[in-house]
C-alpha positions as a printed NumPy array, in Angstrom:
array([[120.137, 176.335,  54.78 ],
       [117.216, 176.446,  52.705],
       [114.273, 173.962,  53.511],
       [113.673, 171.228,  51.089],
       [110.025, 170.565,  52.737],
       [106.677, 170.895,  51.082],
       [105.011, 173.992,  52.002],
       [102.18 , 171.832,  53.734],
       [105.086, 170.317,  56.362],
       [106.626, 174.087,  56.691],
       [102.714, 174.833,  57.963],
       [102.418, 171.851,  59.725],
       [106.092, 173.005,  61.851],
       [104.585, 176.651,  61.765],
       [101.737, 175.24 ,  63.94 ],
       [103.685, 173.432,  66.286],
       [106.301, 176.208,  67.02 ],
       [103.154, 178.661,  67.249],
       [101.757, 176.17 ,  70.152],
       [105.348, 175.647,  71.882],
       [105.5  , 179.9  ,  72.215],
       [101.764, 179.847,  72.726],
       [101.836, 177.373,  75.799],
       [105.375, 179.416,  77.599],
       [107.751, 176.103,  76.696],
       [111.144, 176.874,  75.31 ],
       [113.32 , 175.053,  73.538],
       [115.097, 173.782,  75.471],
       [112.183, 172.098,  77.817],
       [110.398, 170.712,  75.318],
       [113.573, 169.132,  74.318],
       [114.375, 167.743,  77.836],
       [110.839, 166.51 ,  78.108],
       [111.638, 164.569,  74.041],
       [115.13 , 163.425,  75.674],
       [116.58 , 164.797,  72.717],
       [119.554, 167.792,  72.502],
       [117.862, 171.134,  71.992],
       [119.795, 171.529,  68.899],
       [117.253, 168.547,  67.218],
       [114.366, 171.152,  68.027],
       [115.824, 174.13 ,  66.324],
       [116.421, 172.13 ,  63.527],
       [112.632, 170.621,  63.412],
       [111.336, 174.051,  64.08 ],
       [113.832, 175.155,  61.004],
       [112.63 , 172.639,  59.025],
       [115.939, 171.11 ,  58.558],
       [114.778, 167.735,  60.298],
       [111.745, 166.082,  59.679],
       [109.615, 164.935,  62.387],
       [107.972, 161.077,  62.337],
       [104.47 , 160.379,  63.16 ],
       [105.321, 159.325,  66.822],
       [107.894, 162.351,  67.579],
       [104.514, 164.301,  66.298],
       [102.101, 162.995,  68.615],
       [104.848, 163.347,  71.724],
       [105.412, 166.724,  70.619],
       [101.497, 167.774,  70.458],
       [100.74 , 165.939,  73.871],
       [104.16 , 167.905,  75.268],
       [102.017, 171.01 ,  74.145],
       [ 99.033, 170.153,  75.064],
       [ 97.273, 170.395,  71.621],
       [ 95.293, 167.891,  70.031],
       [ 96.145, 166.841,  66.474],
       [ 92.621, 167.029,  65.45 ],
       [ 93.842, 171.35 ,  65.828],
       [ 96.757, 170.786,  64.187],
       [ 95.184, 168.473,  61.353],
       [ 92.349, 171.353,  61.128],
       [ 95.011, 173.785,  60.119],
       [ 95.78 , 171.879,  57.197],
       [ 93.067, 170.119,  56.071],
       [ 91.816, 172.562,  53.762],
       [ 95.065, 171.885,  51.778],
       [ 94.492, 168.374,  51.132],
       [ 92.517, 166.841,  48.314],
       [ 89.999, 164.831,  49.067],
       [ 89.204, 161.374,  47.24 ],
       [ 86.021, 160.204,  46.152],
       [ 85.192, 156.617,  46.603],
       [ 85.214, 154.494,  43.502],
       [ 81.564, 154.214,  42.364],
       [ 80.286, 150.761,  41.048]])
């Protein structure tokens, strides 16, 4: 099933699944430790369910990765806006 997420989530998941394998946790602990069914993680990993802010932050503290290192992966993708002049 292809994904219907912007390539900046797909980098954001990328991240996350690249700190689960870094860090030794499967699947299927990570899920335990969510209280969720393992299958939810494949499909956040596959980008066929979309994570919230909260399930985010659980997932990074799970990891033990800060946000500000996720967030630095992708920052360089985002625009930045200028504050309206007077």
């Amino acid at each position: 099933m292809p994904s219907f997420f912007t390539n900046d989530y797909q980098t954001l998941i990328g991240h996350l699944v690249e700190a689960r394998k870094k860090s030794g946790i499967t699947q299927m602990q990570l899920a335990q430790a969510m209280r969720i069914e393992q299958t939810l993680v494949s499909r956040i990993e596959r980008c066929e369910r979309r994570i919230d802010a909260v399930e985010f932050l659980h997932i990074c503290a799970l990891l033990g990765v800060s946000t500000d290192e996720i967030y630095g992966h992708l920052k360089p993708r985002f625009a930045v806006l200028q504050p309206a002049t007077k």
